[in-house]
C-alpha positions as a LaTeX table, in Angstrom:
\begin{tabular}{lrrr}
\hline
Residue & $x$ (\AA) & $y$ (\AA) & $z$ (\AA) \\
\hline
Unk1 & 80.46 & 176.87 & 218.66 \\
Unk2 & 80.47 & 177.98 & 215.34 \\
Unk3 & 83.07 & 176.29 & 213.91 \\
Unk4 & 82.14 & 173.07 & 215.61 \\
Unk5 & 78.67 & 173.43 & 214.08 \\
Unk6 & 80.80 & 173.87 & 210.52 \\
Unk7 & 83.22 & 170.68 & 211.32 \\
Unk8 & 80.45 & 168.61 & 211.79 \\
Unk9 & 78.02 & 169.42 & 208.79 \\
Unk10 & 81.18 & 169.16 & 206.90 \\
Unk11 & 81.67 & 165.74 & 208.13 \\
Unk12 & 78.00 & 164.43 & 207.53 \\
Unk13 & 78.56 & 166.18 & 203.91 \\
Unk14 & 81.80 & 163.69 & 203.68 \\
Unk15 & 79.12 & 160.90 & 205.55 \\
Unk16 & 76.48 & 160.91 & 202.84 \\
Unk17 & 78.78 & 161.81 & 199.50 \\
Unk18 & 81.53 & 159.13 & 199.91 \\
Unk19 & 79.24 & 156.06 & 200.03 \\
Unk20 & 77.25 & 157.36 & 197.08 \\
Unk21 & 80.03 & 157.89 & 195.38 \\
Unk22 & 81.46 & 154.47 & 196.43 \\
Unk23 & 78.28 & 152.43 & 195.13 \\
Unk24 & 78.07 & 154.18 & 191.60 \\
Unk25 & 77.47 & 151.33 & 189.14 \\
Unk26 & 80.00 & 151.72 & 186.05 \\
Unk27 & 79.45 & 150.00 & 183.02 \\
Unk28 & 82.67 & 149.87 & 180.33 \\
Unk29 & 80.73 & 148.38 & 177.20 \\
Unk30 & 81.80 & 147.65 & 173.66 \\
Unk31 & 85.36 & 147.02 & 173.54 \\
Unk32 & 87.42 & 144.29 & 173.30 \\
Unk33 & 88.19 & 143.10 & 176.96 \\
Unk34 & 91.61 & 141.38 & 177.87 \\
Unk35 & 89.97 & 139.47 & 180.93 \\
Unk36 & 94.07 & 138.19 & 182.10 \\
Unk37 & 92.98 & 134.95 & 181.05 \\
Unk38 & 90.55 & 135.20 & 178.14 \\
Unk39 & 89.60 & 137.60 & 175.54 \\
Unk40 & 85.77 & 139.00 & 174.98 \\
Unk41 & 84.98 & 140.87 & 172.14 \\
Unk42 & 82.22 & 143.45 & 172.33 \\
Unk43 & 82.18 & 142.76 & 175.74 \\
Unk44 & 80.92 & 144.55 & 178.80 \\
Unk45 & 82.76 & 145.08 & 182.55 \\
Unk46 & 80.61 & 145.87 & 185.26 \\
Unk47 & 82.15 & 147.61 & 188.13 \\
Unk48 & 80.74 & 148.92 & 191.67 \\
Unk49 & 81.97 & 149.74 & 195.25 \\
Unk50 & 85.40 & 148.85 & 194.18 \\
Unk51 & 85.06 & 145.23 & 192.59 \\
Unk52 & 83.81 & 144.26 & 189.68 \\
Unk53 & 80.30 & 143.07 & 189.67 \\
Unk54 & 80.53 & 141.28 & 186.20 \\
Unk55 & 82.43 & 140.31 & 182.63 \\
Unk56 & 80.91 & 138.74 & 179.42 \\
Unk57 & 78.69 & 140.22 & 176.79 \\
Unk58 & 75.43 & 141.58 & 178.03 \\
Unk59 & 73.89 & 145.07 & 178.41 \\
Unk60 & 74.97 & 147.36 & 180.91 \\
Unk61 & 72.61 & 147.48 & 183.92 \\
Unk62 & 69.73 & 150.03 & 183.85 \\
Unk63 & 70.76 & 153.08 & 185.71 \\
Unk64 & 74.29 & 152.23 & 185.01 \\
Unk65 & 77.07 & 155.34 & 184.04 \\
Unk66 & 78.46 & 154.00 & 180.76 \\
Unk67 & 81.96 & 154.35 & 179.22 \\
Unk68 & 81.59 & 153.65 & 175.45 \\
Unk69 & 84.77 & 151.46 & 175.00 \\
Unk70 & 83.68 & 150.86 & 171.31 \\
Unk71 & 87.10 & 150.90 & 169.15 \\
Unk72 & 89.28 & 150.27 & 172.67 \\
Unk73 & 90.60 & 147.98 & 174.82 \\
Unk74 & 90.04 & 146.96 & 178.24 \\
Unk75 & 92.67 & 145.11 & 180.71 \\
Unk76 & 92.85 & 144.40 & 184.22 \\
Unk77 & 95.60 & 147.22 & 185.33 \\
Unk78 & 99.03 & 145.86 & 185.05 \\
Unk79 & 101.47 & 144.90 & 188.07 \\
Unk80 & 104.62 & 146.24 & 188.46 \\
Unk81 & 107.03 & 143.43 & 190.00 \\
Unk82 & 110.11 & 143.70 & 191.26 \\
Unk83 & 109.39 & 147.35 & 192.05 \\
Unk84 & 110.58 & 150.25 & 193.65 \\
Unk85 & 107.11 & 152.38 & 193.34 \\
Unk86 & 106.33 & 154.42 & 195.90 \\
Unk87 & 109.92 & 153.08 & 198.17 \\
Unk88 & 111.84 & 155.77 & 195.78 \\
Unk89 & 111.88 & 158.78 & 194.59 \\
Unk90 & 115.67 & 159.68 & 193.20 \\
Unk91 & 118.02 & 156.96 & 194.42 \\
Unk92 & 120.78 & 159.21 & 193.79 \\
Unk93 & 119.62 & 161.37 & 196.56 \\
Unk94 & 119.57 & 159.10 & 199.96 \\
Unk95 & 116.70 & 161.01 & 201.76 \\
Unk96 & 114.62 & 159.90 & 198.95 \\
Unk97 & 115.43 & 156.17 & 198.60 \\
Unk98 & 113.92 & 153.56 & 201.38 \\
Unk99 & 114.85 & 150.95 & 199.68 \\
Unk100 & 118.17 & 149.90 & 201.09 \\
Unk101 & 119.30 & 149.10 & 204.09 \\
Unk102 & 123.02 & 147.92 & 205.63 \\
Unk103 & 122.23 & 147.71 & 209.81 \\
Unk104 & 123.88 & 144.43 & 210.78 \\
Unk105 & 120.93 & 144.25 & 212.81 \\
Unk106 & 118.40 & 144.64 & 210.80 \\
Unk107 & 118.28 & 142.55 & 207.54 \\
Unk108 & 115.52 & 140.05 & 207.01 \\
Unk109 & 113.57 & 142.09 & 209.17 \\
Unk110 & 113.44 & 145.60 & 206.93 \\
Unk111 & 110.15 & 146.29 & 205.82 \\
Unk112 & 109.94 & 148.41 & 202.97 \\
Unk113 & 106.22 & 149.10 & 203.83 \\
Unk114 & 106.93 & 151.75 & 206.30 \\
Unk115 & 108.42 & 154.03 & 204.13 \\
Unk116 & 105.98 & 154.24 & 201.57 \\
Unk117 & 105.26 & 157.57 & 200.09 \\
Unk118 & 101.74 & 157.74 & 198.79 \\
Unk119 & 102.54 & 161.43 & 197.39 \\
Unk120 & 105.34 & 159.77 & 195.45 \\
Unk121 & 105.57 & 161.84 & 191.93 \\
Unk122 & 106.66 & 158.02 & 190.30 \\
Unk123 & 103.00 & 156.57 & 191.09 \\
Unk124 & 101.10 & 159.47 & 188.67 \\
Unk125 & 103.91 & 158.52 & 185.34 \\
Unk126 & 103.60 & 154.71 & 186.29 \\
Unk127 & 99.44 & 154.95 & 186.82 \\
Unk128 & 99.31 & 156.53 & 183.18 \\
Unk129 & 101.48 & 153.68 & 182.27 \\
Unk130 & 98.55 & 151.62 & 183.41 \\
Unk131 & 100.02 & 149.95 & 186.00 \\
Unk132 & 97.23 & 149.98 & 188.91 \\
Unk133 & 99.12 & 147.78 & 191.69 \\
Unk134 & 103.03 & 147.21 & 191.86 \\
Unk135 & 105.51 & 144.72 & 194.17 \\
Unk136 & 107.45 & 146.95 & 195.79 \\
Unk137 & 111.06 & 145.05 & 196.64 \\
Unk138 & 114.18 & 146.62 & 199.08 \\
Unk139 & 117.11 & 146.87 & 197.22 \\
Unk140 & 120.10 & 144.52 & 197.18 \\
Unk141 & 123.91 & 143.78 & 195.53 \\
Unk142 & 123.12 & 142.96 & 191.76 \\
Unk143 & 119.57 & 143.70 & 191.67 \\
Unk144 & 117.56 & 145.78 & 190.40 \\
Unk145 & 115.49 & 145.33 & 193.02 \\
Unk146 & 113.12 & 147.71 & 194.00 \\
Unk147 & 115.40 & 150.20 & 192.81 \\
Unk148 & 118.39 & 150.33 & 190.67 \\
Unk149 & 121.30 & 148.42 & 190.30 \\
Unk150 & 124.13 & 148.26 & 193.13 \\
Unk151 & 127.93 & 147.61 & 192.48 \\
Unk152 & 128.15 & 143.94 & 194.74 \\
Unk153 & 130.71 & 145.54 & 196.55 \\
Unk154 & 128.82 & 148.85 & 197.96 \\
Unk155 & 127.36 & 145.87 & 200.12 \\
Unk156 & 130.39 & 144.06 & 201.71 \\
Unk157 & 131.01 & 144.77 & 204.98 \\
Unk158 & 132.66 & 143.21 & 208.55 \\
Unk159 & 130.64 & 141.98 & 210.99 \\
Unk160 & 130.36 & 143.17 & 214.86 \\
Unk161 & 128.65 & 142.70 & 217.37 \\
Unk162 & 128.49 & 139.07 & 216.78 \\
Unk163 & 126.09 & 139.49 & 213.48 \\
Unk164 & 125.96 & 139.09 & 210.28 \\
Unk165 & 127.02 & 141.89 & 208.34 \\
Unk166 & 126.21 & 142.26 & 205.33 \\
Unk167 & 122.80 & 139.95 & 206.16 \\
Unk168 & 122.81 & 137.64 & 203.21 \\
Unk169 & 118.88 & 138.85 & 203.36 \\
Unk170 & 117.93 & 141.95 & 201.77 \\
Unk171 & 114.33 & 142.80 & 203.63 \\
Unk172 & 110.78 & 142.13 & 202.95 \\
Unk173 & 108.44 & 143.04 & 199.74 \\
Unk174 & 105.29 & 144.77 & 199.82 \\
Unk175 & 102.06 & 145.00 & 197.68 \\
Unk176 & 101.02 & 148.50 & 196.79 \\
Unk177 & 98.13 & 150.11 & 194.56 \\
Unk178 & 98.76 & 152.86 & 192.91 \\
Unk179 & 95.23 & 155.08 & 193.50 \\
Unk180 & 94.89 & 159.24 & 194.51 \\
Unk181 & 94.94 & 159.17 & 197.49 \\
Unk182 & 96.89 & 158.47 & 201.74 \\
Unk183 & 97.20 & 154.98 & 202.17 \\
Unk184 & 98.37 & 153.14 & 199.05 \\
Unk185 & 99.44 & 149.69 & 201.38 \\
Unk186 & 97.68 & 146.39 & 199.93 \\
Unk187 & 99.52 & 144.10 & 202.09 \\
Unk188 & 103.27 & 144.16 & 203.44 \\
Unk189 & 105.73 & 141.26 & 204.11 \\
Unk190 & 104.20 & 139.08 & 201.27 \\
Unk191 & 108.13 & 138.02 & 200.61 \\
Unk192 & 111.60 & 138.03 & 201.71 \\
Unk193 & 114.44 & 138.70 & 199.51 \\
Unk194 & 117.95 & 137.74 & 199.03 \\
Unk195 & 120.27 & 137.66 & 196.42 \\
Unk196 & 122.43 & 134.63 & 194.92 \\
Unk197 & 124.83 & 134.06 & 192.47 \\
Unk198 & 127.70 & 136.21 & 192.21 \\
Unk199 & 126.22 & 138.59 & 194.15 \\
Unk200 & 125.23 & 136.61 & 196.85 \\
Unk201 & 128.96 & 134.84 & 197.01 \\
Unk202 & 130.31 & 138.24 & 196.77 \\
Unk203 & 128.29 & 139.12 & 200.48 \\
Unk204 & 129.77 & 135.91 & 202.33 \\
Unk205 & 133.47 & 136.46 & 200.47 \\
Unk206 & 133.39 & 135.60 & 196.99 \\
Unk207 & 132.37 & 131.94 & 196.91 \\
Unk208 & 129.48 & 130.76 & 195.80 \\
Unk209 & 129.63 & 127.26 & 198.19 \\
Unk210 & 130.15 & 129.74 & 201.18 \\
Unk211 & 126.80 & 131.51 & 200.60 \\
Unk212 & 125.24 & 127.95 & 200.30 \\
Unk213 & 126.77 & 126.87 & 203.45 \\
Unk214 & 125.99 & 130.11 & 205.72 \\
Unk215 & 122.51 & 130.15 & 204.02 \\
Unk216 & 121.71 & 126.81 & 205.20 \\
Unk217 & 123.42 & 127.54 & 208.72 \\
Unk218 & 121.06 & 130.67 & 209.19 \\
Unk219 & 118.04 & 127.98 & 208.44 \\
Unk220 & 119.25 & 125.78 & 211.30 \\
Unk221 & 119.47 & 128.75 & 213.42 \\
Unk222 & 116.27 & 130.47 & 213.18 \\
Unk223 & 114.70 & 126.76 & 213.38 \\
Unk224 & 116.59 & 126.49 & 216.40 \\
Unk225 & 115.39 & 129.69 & 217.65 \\
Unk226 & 111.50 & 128.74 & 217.15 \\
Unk227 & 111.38 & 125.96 & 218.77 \\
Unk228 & 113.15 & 127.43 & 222.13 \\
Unk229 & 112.38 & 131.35 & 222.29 \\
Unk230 & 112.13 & 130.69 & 226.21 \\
Unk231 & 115.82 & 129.79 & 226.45 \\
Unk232 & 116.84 & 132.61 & 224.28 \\
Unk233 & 114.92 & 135.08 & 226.73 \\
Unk234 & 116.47 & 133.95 & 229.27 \\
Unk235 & 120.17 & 134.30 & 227.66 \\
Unk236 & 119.87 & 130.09 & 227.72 \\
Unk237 & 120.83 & 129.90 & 223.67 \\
Unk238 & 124.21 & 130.17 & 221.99 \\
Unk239 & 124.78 & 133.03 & 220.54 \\
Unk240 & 123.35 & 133.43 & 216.67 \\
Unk241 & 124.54 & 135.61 & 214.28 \\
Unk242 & 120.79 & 137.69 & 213.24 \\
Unk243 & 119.18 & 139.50 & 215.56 \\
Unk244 & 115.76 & 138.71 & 217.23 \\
Unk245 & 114.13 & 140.87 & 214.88 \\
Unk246 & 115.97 & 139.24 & 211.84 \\
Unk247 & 115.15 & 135.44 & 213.44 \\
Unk248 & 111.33 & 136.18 & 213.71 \\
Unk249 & 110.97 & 137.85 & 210.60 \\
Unk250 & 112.84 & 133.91 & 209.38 \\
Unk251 & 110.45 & 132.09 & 211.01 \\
Unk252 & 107.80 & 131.66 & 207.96 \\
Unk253 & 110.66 & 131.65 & 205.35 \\
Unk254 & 112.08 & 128.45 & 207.12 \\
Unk255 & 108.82 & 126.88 & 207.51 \\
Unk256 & 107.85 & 127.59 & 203.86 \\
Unk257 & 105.27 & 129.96 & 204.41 \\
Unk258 & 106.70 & 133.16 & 203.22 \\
Unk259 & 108.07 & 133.04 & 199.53 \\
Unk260 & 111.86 & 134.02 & 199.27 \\
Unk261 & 112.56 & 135.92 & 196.20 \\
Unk262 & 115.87 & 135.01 & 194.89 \\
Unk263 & 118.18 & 137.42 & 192.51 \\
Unk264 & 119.69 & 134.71 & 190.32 \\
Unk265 & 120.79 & 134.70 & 187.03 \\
Unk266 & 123.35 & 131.97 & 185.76 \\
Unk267 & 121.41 & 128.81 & 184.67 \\
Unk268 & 124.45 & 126.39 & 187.11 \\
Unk269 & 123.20 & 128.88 & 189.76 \\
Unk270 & 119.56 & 128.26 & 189.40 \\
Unk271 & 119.92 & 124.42 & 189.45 \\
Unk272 & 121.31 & 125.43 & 193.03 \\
Unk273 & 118.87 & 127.23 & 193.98 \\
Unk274 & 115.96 & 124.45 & 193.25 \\
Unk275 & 118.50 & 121.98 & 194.96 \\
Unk276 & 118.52 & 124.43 & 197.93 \\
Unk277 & 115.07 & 124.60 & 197.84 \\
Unk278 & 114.42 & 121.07 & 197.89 \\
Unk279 & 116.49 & 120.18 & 200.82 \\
Unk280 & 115.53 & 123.22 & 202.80 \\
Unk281 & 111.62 & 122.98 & 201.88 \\
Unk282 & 111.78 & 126.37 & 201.09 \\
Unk283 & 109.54 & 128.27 & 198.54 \\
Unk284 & 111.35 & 130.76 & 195.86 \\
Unk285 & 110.73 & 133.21 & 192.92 \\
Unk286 & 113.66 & 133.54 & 190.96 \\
Unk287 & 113.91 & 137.01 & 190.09 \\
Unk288 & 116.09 & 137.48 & 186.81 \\
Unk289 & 117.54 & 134.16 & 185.30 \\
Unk290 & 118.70 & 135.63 & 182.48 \\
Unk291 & 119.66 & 131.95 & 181.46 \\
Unk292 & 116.47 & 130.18 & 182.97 \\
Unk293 & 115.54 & 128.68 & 179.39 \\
Unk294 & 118.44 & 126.36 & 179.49 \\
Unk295 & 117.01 & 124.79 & 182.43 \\
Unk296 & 113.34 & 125.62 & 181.75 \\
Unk297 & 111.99 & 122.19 & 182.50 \\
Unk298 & 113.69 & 121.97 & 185.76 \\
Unk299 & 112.33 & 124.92 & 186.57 \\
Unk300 & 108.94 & 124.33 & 185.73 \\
Unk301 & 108.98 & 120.63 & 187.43 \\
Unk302 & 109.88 & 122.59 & 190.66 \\
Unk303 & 106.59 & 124.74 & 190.11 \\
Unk304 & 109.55 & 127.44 & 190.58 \\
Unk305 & 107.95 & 131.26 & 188.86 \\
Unk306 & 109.89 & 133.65 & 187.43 \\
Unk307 & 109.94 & 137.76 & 187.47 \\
Unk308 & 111.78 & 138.40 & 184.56 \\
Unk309 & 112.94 & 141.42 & 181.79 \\
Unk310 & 112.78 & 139.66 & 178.31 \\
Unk311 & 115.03 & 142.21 & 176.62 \\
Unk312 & 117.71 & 141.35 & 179.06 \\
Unk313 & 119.76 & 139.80 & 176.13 \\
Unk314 & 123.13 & 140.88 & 176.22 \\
Unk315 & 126.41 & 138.87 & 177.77 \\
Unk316 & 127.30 & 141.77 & 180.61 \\
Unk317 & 129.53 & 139.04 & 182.58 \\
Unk318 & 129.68 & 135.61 & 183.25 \\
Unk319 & 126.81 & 134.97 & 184.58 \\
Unk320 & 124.60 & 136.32 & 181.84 \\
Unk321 & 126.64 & 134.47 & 178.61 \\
Unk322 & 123.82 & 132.77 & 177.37 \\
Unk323 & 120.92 & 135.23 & 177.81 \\
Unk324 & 118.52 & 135.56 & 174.59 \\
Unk325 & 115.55 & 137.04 & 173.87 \\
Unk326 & 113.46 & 134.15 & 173.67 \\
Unk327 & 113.75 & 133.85 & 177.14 \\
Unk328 & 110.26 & 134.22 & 178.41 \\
Unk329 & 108.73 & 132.33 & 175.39 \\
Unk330 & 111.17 & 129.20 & 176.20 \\
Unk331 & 109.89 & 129.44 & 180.02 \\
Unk332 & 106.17 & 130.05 & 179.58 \\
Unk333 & 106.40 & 126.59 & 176.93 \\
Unk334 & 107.82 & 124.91 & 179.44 \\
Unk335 & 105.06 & 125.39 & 182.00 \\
Unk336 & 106.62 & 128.45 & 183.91 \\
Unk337 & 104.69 & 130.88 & 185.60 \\
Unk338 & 106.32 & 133.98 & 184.93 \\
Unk339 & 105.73 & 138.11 & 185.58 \\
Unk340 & 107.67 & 140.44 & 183.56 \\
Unk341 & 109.10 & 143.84 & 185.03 \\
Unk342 & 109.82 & 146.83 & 183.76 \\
Unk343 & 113.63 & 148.68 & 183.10 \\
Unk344 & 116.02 & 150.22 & 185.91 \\
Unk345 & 114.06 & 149.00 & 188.81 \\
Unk346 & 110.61 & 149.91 & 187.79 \\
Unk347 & 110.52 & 153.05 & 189.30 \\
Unk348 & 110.71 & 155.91 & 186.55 \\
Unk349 & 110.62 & 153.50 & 183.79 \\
Unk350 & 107.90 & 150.87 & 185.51 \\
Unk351 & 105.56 & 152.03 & 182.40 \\
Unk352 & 107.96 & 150.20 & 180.46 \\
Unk353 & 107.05 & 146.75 & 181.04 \\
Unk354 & 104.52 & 146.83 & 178.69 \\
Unk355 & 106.59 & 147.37 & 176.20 \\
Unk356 & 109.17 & 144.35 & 177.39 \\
Unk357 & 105.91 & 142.09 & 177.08 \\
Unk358 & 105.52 & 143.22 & 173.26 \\
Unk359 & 109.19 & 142.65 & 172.92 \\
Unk360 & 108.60 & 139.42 & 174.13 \\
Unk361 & 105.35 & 138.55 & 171.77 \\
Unk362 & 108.13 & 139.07 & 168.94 \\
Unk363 & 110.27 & 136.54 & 170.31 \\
Unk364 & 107.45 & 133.86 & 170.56 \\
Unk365 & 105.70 & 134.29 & 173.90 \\
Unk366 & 102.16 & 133.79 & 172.96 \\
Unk367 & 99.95 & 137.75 & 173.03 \\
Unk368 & 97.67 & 135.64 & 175.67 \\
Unk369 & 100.68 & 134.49 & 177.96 \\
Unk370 & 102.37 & 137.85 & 177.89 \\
Unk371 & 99.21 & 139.69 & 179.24 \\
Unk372 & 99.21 & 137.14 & 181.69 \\
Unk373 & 102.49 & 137.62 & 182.88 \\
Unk374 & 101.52 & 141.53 & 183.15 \\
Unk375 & 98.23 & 141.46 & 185.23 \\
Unk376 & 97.50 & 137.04 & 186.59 \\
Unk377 & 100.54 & 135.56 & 186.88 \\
Unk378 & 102.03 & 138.70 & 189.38 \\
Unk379 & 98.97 & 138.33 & 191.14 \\
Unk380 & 99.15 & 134.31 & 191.25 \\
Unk381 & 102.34 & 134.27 & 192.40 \\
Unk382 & 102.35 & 136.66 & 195.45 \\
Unk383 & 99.59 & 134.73 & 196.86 \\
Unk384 & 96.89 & 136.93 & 195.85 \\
Unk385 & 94.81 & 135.27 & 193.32 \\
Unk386 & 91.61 & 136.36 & 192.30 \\
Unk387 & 92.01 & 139.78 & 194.65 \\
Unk388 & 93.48 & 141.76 & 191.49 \\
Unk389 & 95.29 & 141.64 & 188.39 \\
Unk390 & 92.08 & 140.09 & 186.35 \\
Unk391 & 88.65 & 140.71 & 185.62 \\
Unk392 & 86.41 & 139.02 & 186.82 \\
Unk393 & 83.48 & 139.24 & 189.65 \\
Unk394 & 84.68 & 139.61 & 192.88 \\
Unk395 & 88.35 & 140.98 & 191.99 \\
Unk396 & 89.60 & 144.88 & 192.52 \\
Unk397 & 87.90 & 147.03 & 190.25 \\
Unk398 & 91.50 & 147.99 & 188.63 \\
Unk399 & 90.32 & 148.82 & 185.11 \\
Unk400 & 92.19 & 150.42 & 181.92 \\
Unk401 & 90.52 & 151.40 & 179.11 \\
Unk402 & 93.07 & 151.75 & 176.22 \\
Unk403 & 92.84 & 153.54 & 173.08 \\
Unk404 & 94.21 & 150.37 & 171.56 \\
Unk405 & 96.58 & 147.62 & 171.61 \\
Unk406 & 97.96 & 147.69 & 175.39 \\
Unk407 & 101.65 & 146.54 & 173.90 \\
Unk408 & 101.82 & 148.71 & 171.73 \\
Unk409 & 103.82 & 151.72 & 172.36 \\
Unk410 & 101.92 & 154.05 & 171.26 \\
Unk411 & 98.40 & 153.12 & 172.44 \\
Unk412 & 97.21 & 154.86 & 175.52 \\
Unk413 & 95.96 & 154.42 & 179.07 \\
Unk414 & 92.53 & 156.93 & 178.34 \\
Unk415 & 90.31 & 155.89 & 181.67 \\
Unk416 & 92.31 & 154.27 & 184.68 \\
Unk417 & 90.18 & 152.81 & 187.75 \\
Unk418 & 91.92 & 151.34 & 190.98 \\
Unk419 & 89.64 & 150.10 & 193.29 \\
Unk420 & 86.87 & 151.08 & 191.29 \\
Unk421 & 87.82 & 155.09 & 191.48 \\
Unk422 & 88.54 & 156.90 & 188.10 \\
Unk423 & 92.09 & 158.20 & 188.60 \\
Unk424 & 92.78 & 161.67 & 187.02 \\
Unk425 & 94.67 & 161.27 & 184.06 \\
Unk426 & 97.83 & 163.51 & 184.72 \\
Unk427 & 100.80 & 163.62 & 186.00 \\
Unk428 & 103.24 & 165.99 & 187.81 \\
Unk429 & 104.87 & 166.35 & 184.36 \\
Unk430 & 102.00 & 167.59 & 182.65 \\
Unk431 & 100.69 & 169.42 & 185.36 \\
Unk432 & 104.57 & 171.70 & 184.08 \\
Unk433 & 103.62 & 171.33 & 180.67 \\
Unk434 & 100.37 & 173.20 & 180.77 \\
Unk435 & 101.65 & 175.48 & 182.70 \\
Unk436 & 105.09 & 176.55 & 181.17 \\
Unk437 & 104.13 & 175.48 & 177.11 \\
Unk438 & 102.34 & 178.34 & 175.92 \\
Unk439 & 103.61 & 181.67 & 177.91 \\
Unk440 & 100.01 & 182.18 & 179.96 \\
Unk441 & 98.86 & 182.95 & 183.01 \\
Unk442 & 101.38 & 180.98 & 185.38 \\
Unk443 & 103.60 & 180.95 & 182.80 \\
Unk444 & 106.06 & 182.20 & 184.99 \\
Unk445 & 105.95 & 182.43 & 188.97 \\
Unk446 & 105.09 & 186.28 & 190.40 \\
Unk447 & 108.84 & 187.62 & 191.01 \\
Unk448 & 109.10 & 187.31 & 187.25 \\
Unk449 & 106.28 & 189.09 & 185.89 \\
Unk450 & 106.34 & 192.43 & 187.98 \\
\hline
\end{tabular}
């Protein structure tokens, strides 16, 4: 009876502290505040029960806990696209990595959102980064998709049991926040993937037509399998080469619903892949296109974005010949919407992306269009507009407070907020630091000090 009486005054405790704590009004005042599509100076964010309340220049509110951003800058928290976040956590090690997938029977329909560890020791490093919300993507042959890079080959395979195997799809993306805390889900299935190019010919045998063809094929048959789901219940269909779970998860790709985020990176391949597009009345990202800028205007007449690493300069292979680091500038003139990612997968190195985006201020992509493409655009082009990734009344209270320049390496992430919570500023690493650095207490664990 006891400890019943206990559990429950612990639980009105819980009751009464976590809406107080929920509704405290935060004002961020004084610095110079990258809105994701404007700049303030001396201006003044107003945040409360996870949104913010208000941007411009006035006062804080009376009663108001203020952060003196005087000096600083504030940004909406950056997005991490094309992400493995959270999906990852040493894809070396297979236990770790839920990311990839190669059932026959399961393909378009792997959701990366069920294996999602919100104790991940990546989220901490990224956070201080100050990435605040991250695209998580399953991996795939020649991305670096969610994860890290795959040899085309480690994904070839002969079918059975009537299916396709490989699946020319590579599963379904997720949208993820990076807060303490259990449940770090935004919103899963907000894409499917796939790659093309000489990765995706390398799935269906090494031609690039093939992939076309069988990609087209798969189209007709999960159309096929909409419109008579009765028949196929009752063993009244052909046989189709995905399984039901594969042909449902299909369903909104085919009808243009559900984005399809294709790897891509020759420029011949892209113009494909807008053809494709077109005749299928399908709706893509094009995730690489190293050599998008030589058919920029195609691109943006399609209303076609683009996820994209603008230090990916170098001739690797063929399909990469004419990548340059002027890439995103050439795209964004042209009208592009474009997000840029981060190195190896954005996992470990997610942080990075800010410092791609300064790369890419260098090489002519307007300061203005390259915070864009870090915090609106990823936002804009997942669907999610106005719900994060800018400041501005009504969005997620994801706030960073920098000690300066946000693309500049060495500036800072000094106060993080996701959903309107102040995130501890540490990290697993430094958490070892303190303790090992100066010989202390915990300096070393108990066997060693008796």
């Amino acid at each position: 009876m006891r400890l019943r009486t206990l559990i429950l005054a612990a639980a009105s405790v819980v009751a009464i502290a976590s809406p107080a704590l929920a509704q405290e009004l935060t004002a961020i005042t004084g610095g110079r505040v990258l809105t994701g599509s404007s700049v303030i100076e001396n201006g003044t964010v107003v945040i409360q029960n996870g949104r913010v309340v208000s941007v411009g220049s006035g006062a804080a509110p009376s009663g108001a806990r203020v952060i003196d951003a005087r000096g600083k800058v504030v940004s909406p928290g950056f997005v991490a696209v094309d992400s493995g976040l959270g999906g990852s956590e040493v894809s070396s090690v297979g236990g770790s990595d839920d990311l990839r997938n190669s059932a026959n029977s399961i393909s378009a329909s792997f959701d990366v959102s069920y294996g999602l560890d919100p104790w991940s020791f990546t989220l901490p490093v990224a956070r201080l980064g100050g990435i605040t919300r991250a695209i998580v993507m399953p991996s795939h042959a020649g991305g670096g998709g969610g994860g890290h890079s795959h040899d085309d080959s480690d994904f070839a395979g002969v079918g059975h049991a009537g299916l396709q195997s490989p699946g020319l799809f590579a599963g379904q993306a997720a949208v993820i926040h990076l807060a303490e805390g259990t449940d770090i889900l935004v919103k899963p299935r907000v894409a499917m993937v796939a790659p093309f190019g000489e990765a995706g010919a390398g799935i269906v045998g090494g031609a690039r037509g093939a992939q076309f063809t069988q990609f087209k094929e798969t189209l007709a048959e999960v159309r096929l399998y909409a419109r008579n789901k009765a028949a196929y219940d009752r063993a009244g269909l052909r046989d189709l080469s995905l399984s039901r779970a594969d042909l449902e998860a299909l369903i909104p790709v085919a009808n243009g619903d559900m984005p399809l985020i294709v790897t891509v990176r020759r420029a011949a391949d892209i113009q494909q892949v807008l053809r494709l597009a077109r005749e299928e009345g399908v709706k893509v990202i094009l995730d690489g296109a190293e050599e998008a800028w030589l058919v920029a205007d195609q691109i943006a007449s399609a209303g076609v974005p683009v996820l994209l690493n603008p230090i990916s300069n170098l001739p690797g292979n063929l399909e990469t010949r004419a990548a340059r680091m002027q890439n995103a500038a050439a795209l964004n003139a042209a009208g592009v919407v474009i997000a840029i990612k981060g190195n190896e997968g954005s996992i470990h190195r997610a942080r990075e992306a800010r410092y791609n985006a300064g790369n890419a201020v260098s090489h002519g992509l307007p300061y203005e269009a390259a915070i864009a493409a870090l915090t609106v655009n990823p936002a804009r082009i997942f669907g999610m507009t106005g719900q994060f990734g800018e400041l501005r009344a009504g969005a997620a209270a994801d706030v960073v407070v920098w000690s300066g320049d946000p693309l500049e390496p060495l500036s800072l992430a000094e106060t993080i907020f996701v959903n309107g919570q102040e995130q501890a500023p540490t990290s697993r690493q430094f958490l070892l630091r303190d303790r090992y650095r100066d010989g202390g207490e915990g300096a070393m664990p108990p066997a060693y000090t008796r």
